[in-house]
C-alpha positions in Angstrom: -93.8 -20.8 2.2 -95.6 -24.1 3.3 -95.7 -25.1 6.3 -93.7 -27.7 7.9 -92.7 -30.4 10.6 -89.4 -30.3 12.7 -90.6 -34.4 12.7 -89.9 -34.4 8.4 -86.8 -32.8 8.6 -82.8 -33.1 8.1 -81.8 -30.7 10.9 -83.8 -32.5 13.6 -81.0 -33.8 15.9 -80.8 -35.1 19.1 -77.4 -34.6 21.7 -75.6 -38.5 22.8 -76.0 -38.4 26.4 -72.6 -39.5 27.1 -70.4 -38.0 23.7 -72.5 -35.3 23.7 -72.4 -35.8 19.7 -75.2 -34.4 17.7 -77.0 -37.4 15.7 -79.8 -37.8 13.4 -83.3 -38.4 15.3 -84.7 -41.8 15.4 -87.9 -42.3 13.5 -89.4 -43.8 16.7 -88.7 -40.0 18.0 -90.0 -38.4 14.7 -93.0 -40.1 14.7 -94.1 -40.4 18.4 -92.0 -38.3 20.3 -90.5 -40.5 22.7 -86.5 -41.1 23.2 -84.8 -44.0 23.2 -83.1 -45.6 26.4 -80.1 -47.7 27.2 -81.6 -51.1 27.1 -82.3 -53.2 30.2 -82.0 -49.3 32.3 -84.2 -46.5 32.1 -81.7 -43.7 31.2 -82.1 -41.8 28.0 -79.5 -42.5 25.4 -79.8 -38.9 24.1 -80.6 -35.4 26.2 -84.9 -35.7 26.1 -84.9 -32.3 24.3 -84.3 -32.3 20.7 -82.2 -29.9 18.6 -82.8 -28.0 15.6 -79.0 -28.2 13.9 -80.3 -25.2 12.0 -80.9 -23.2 14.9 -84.5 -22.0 13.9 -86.7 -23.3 17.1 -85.1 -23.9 20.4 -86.5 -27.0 21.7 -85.8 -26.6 25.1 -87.5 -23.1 25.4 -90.1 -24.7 23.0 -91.4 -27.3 25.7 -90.9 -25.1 28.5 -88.8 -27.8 30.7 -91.6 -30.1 30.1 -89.9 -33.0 28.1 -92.3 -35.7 28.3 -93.3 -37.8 25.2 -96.3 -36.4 24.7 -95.4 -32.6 24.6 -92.5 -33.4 22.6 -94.8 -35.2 20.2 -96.9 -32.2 19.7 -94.0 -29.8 19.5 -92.1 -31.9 16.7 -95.2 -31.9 15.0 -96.1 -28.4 14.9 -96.8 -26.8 11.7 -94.8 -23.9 11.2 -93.1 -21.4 8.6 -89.4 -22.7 8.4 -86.9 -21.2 5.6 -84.4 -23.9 6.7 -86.9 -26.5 6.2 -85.2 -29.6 4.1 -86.6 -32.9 3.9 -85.1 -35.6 6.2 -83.4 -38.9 4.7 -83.2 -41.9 6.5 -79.6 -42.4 7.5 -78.0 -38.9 7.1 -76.9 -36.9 9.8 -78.2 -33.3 10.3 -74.2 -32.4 8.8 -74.6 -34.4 6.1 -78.2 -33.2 5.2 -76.2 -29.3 5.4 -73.5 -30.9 3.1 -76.1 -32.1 0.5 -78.0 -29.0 0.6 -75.0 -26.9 0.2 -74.2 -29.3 -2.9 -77.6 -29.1 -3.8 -77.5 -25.0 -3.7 -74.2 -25.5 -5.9 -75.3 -27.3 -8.9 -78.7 -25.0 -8.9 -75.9 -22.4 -9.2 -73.5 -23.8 -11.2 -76.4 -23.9 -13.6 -78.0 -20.9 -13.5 -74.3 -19.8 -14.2 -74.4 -21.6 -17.0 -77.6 -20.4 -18.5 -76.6 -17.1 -17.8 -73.3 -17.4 -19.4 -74.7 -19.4 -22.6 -77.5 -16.3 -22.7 -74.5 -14.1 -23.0 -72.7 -15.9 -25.5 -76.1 -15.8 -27.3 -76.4 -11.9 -27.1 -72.5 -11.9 -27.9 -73.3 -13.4 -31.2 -76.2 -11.2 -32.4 -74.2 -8.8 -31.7 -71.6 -10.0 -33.6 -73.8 -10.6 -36.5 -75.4 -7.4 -36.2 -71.9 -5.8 -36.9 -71.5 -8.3 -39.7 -74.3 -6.9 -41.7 -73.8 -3.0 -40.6 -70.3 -4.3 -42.0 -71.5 -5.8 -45.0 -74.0 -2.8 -45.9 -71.4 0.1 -45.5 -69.0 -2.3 -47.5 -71.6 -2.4 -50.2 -72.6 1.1 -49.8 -68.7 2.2 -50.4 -68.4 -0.1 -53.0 -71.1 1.2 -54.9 -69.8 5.0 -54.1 -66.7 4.1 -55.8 -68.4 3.0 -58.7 -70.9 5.9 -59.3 -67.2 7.6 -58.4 -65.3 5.4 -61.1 -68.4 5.8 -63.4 -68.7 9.8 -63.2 -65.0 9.7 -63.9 -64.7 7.4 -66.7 -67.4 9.5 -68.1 -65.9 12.8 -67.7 -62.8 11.5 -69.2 -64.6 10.2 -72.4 -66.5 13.3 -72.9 -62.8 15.6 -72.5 -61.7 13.5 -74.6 -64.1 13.7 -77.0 -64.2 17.2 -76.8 -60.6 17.8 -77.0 -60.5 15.5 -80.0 -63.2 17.5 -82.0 -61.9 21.2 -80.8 -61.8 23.3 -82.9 -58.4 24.8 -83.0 
């Protein structure tokens, strides 16, 4: 597995300081770690600690109380190993990045489903025309039994014939 950024992904979050909602990070986060405030104060729109909506890093443990831009910067931006890893899109919330992957993870199986089911109509068929020709063969072999059979009788019954027609009695 590569590794990756909590900055480049879906799942990175951050908690509305009032709704409490979890949203998508802000690029201006992403790319230098600092959080947006309420313009013309200096409070924080969102909690200064980000959230991993896939629950793989704990941010808060992860920058040990220490929220500050620059050691929330650096922990964003750590490479690490993450199986949960999907690529962040502009505008989609850390739900709707689970939604796409889980539609994503659908059609990949909806078409290996596919493929496995046309590979086992596939065998189905050879099968099938396996049998066909066994079919075919034993039909021919019988057929040609019942001939020698027909022939070897036809013969025997000309040659009793013969012989019964030139006994002498």
């Amino acid at each position: 597995m590569d590794n990756v950024k909590c900055a480049d992904c879906g799942y990175l979050a951050v908690r509305h300081f009032k709704t409490r909602d979890l949203l998508d990070a802000e690029e201006m986060l992403r790319r230098t770690g600092e959080m947006p405030v309420e313009p013309g104060t200096q409070h924080y729109i969102y909690d200064p600690w980000p959230v991993c909506f896939a629950r793989v890093i704990d941010f808060r443990s992860a920058l040990d109380d220490n929220s500050g831009t620059p050691h929330r910067k650096r922990v964003i931006n750590d490479d690490r190993e993450c199986a949960r890893f999907t690529p962040w899109i502009q505008g989609l919330t850390p739900k709707e990045h689970v939604e796409l992957q889980q539609e994503l993870d659908r059609q990949l199986w909806q078409t290996q489903r596919e493929l496995q089911d046309q590979t086992w109509r596939e065998q189905q068929e050879d099968k099938a025309d396996q049998r066909h020709r066994e079919s075919l063969k034993a039909a021919s072999r019988t057929s040609l039994l019942s001939a020698g059979i027909g022939f070897l009788g036809g013969l025997t019954a000309a040659v009793l014939a013969y012989l019964l027609a030139n006994w002498p009695w």
